[in-house]
N, C-alpha and C positions, 0 to 999 in steps of 0.2 A: 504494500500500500504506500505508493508515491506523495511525499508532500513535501514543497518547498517553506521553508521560514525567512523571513529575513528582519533583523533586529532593529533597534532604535535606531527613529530616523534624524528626526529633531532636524529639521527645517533642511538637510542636506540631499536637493531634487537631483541634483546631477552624479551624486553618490547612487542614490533608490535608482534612477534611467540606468546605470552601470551594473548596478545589482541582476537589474528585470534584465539587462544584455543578456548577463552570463546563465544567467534560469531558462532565457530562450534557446541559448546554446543548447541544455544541457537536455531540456524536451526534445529540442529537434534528433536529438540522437535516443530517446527512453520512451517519448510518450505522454501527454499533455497531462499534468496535474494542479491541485490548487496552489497556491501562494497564498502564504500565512503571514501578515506582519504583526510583530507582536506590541504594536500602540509608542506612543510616544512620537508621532509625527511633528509635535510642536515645540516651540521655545530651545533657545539658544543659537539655530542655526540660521541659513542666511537668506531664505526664501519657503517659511513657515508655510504661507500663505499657499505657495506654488506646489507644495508636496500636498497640500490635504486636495484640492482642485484636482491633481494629478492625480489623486487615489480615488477620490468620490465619482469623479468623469469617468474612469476604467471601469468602476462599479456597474454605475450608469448605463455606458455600453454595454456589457454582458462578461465584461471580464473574470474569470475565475479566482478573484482574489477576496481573502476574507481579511479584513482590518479591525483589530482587538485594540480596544481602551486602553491606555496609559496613564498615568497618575498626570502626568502635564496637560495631557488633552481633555482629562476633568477639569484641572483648575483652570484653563484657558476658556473653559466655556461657562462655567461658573463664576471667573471672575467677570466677563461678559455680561453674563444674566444681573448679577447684585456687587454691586460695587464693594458692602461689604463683606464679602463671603471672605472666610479662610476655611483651605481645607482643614478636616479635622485630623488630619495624618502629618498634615507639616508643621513644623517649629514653631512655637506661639512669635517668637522673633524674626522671623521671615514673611515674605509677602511674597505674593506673585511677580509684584516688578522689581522684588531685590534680586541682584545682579547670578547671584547662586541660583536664585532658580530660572534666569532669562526670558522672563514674560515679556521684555522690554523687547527684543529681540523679533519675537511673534508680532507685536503691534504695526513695529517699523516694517515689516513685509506687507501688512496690511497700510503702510500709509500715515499710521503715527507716530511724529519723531518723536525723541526723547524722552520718550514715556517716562522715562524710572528719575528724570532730573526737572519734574514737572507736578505743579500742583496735582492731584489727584481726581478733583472733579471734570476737570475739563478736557483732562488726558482720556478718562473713562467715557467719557459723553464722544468723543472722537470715536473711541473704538467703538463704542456699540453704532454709530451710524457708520464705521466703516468695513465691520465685518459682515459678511454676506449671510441672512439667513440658515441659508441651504450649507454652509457650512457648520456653523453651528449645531444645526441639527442633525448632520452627516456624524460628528463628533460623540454627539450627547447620544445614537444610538447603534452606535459599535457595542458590539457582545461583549462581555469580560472575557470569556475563556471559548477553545473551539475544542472538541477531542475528535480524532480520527486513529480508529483503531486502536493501537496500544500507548498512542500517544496523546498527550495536552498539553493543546499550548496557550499561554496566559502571559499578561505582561510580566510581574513580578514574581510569581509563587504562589503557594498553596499551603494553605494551615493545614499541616500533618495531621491524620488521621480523623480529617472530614470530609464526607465525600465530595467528589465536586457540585454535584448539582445543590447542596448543600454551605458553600462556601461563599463570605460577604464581601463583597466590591472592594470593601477597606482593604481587604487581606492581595486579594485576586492584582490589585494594582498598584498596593504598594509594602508589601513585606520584604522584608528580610531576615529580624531574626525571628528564630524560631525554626524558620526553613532552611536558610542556607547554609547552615550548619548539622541538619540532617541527614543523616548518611544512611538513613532504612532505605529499603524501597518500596517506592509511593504507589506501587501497585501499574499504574501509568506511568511513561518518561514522562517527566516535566521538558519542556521546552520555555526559555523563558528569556527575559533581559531585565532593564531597569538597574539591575548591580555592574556600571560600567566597568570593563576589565581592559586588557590589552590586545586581547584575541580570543575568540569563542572556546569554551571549553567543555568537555564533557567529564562528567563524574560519574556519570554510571545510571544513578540517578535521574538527573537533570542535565539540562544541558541549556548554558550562558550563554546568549548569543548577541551580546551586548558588547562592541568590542570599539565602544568609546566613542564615535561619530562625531558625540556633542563635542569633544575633547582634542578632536582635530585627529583619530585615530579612523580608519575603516568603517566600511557599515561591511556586517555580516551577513550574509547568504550561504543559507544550508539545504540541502535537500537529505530527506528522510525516507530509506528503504524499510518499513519496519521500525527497529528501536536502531537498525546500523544509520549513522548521519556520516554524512561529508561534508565538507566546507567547497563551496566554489568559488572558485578564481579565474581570471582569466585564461589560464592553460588547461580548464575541467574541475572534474572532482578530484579533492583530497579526502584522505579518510580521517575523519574527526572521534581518534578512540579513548576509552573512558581514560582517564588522568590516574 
């Protein structure tokens, strides 16, 4: 059972077009399957705007891609909706437009500068007339988690020892501990990002595919035989084996 994943995108459109190359490649030689991204298309990078349009249009047309919630792409459309939202998962001392989490960055693809060095009311009044509906609500209804076959894939992780259909948004977009230091096995591979690394990795378990994008490192592309994964690159598959 064929499926592609590809990790956190965070605003990097000409990274995800590179990625979807090498995945065309690798169909053109196995056989057409879906593409999995595992959320976080927004904030920090340099054309927010251009990768969710790029993802929601493909949909649109009939493309075989399934696109999963990220903890940024909540709070991007949350902070949208209510000026005062804070997630409940983030630092009571951060905000959406403090520079660590780069909501500032999202705006400006959409059109408004300097968010994060700007009164608050007027910066937020920009963004809601500048962001497009249909984006927003492209956002607000991505799935938490997808499973195909022996695999699930989710932005963040999964609270150990609840089923999935069973498991709350909080957890599904944005954990870490608890799970990433779980070495059972979760019954399903986990396929996951959100924990930026330097290269996708596999544990047996789970499998990172978060290999820093926002950070100026890769975006990752894997395609999934069953529970065997590769990494793709431009020269094909490599085998991606547990760590």
């Amino acid at each position: 059972m064929r499926t592609y994943a590809i990790g956190d995108i965070h605003g990097h459109i000409e990274l995800l077009r590179e990625a979807h190359a090498w995945i065309a490649a690798d169909q053109a030689k196995h056989g057409a399957a879906p593409i999995v991204h595992v959320g976080d298309l927004v904030d920090r990078g340099p054309d927010c705007r251009g990768v969710v349009e790029y993802l929601r249009a493909g949909i649109a047309a009939g493309q075989d891609w399934v696109v999963l919630k990220g903890n940024h792409d909540r709070m991007f459309t949350n902070y949208i909706r209510d000026i005062n939202y804070h997630d409940p998962c983030l630092r009571s001392d951060l905000s959406y437009l403090h520079p660590k989490i780069g909501g500032a960055a999202t705006l400006e693809s959409y059109g408004v500068r300097n968010a994060a060095d700007r009164p608050l009311a007027p910066v937020h009044a920009e963004a809601v007339a500048a962001v497009p509906e249909a984006h927003l609500q492209f956002l607000e209804s991505r799935p938490i988690y997808y499973q195909r076959g022996e695999v699930i894939y989710v932005h963040a992780g999964i609270r150990p020892g609840i089923a999935i259909e069973r498991q709350v948004e909080d957890d599904l977009v944005w954990i870490r501990k608890g799970f990433l230091e779980d070495t059972r096995d979760f019954g399903a591979l986990i396929v996951h990002g959100h924990t930026a690394l330097d290269a996708p990795m596999n544990y047996g378990n789970r499998v990172n595919i978060d290999s820093s994008a926002a950070y100026g490192g890769p975006l990752t592309a894997v395609v999934l035989e069953g529970r065997a994964v590769y990494n793709l690159t431009a020269a094909g598959r490599v085998a991606l084996l547990p760590a």
